[in-house]
N, C-alpha and C positions, 0 to 999 in steps of 0.2 A: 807528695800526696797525689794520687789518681783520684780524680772527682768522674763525677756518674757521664759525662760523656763520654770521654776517656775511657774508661770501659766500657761503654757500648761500643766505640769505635773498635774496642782490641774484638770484642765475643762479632762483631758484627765481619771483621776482618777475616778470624777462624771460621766462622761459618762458610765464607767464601772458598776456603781455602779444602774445608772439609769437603764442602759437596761438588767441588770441582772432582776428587776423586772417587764419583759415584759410579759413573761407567766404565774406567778402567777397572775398579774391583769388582764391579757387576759382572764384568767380561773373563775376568779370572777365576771368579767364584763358580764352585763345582766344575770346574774343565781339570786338564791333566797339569800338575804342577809337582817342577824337584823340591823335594824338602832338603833344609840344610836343621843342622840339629846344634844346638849351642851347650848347656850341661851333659844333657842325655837323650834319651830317645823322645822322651815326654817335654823337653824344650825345642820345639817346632820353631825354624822358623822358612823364610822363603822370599825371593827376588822380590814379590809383590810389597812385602812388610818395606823391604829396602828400599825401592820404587818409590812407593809411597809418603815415606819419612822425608826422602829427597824433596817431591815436588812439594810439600807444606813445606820445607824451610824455606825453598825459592821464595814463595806466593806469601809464608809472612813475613819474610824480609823485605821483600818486594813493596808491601802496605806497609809495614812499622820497620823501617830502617835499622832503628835503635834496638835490635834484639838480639840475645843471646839467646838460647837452645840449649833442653836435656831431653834427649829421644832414645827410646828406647835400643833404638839400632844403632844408633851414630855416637852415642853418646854426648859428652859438652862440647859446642861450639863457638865460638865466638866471644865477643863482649857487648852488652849492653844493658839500657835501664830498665827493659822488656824481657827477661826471662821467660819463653815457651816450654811447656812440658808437653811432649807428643810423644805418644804411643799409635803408631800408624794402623796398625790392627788390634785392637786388645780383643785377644779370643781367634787369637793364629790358629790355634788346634782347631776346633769348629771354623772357621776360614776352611781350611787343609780337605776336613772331611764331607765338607757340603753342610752343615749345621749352619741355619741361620741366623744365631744369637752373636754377631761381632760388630766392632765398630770404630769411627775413628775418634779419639779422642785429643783435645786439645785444650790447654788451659794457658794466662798470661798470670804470672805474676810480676808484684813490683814493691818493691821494697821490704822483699821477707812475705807480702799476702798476695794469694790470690785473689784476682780481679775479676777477672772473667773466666768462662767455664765455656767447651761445645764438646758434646757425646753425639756424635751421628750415625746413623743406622741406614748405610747403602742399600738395602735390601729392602728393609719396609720403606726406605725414603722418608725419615722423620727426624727430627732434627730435636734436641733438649739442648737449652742454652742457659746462661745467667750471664748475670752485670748487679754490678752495685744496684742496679734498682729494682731488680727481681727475677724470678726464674719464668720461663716460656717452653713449650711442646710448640716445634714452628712459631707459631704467632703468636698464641694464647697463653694467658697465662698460667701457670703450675703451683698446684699446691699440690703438699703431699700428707694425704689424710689416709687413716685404714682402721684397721682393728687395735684393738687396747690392752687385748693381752691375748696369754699367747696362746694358749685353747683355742684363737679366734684367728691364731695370725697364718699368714705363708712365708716360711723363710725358704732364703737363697743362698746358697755358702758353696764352696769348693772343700770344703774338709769333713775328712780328713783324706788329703792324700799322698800320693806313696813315698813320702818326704817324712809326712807326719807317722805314718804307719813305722816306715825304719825305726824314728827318733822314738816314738813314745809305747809303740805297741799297743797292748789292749786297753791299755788308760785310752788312746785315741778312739776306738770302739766303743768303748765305753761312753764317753761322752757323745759318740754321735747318735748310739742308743738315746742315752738321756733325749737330745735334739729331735729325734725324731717320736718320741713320745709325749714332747712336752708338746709340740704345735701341731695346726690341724693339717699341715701339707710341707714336706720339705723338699725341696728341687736344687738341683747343681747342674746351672746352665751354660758356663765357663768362662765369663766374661766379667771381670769387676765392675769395668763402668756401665755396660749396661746393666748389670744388677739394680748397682745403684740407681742408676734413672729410675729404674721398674719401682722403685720406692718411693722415688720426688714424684712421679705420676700416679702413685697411690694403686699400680698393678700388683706389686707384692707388699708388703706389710713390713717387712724385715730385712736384709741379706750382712753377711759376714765371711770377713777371706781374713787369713792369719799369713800371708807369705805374699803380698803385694809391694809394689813400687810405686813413687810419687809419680810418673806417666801414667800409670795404671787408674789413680784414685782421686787425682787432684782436682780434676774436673769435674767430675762425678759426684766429688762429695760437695763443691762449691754448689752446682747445681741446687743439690739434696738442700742443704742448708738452708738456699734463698728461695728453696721450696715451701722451707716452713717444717721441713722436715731436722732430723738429728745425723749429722756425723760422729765417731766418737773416732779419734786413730789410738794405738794400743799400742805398747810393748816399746821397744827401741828406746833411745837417747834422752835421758830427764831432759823435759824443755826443747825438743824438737816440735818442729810443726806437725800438725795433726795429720796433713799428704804424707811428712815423712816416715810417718811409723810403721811399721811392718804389718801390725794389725788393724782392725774396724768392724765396728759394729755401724751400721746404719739401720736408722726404724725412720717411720712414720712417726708424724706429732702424738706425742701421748702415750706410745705403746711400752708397756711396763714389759718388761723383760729379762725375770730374774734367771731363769736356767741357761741362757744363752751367756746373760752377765758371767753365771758364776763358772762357764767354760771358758768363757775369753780370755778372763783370770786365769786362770790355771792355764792356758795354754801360753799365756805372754807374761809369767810372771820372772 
């Protein structure tokens, strides 16, 4: 059992860890960098991403001894009773092309749940954090309040893309028609866990991605949650955690969302 210190010590540890690498990605952002490419052309990735993933594992093993590792670049490391999820840049493509929406994200679990949460943002230098005892923007704390439906809302999604477009074709069109008729603004910014924050801080209203990973989501959606806000994970393994699911809907407290509901379905059934 992780009691509320214990987690603040792990989110207080990743913080450190995260904003320690705020000037070397400040320093690499928009200069000239080789891309290396992992599925296809559209799986970015680059030395920075691997740079990066290194120096957190160092700095949280360094602070919590007892830790294992899932990164997006390195994959599983280690053994311990600390379980880190890192994603060193989520939102490489925007990283690649000068686009300021990425970030580093970092989450502890322990015994099957997440404990602590850190999404940090190099660029604007802001920090979204949680702990068993609540969620925080830097110091203060986060709630995630907005619009109630969705004539009212702003979503943020990455879909459909050219993954979904292969698989499903005009169904995928179609739906994102529906999407962009039901709400009063829809943007695809590229980045899961900033989305998500954009929610726990009540900047958007809404966001949803159908093809994420637990580094991608787990922080993010802890965050959201101890925001006051809704995670929902989708699709994948009866009885997996809700990081592990391939899908999510994330809203703001209260926000009724049947058109988005009744796509998420149909795209993860």
């Amino acid at each position: 059992m992780t009691d509320s210190t214990q987690s603040r010590l792990f989110k207080d540890a990743a913080a450190v860890a995260a904003r320690a690498q705020r000037d070397p990605l400040r320093r690499a952002f928009r200069s000239e960098m080789e891309l290396g490419f992992k599925r296809d052309a559209r799986d970015i990735v680059t030395v920075h991403d691997k740079a990066t993933e290194r120096a957190l594992v160092a700095a949280l093993t360094a602070a919590v001894p007892d830790s294992a590792f899932l990164g997006e670049e390195g994959g599983a490391i280690g053994e311990g009773r600390v379980r880190w999820y890192i994603d060193p840049i989520d939102g490489t493509s925007n990283f690649a092309a000068g686009i300021a929406f990425w970030c580093v994200s970092i989450a502890a679990e322990v015994e099957g749940s997440i404990v602590a949460g850190v999404v940090y943002d190099p660029v604007a230098d802001i920090l979204f954090s949680a702990d068993l005892d609540g969620a925080y923007l830097d110091d203060r704390p986060l709630r995630s309040r907005g619009a109630q439906t969705e004539d009212e809302a702003t979503l943020i999604t990455g879909y459909p893309n050219a993954r979904d477009l292969d698989a499903h074709g005009d169904a995928a069109l179609e739906r994102f028609g529906a999407l962009v008729a039901a709400y009063r603004a829809l943007r695809r910014p590229g980045s899961a866990a900033m989305s998500i924050c954009h929610v726990a801080a009540g900047w958007v209203d809404v966001a949803a991605g159908f093809a994420v990973n637990p580094w991608d989501v787990s922080a993010a959606g802890f965050i959201l949650t101890q925001a006051g806000g809704v995670y929902r994970g989708m699709g994948g393994e009866p009885g997996a955690p809700v990081y592990h699911r391939p899908g999510y809907v994330a809203t703001v407290a209260g926000l009724d969302c049947p058109t988005l509901d009744a796509v998420a379905e149909a795209i993860t059934a």
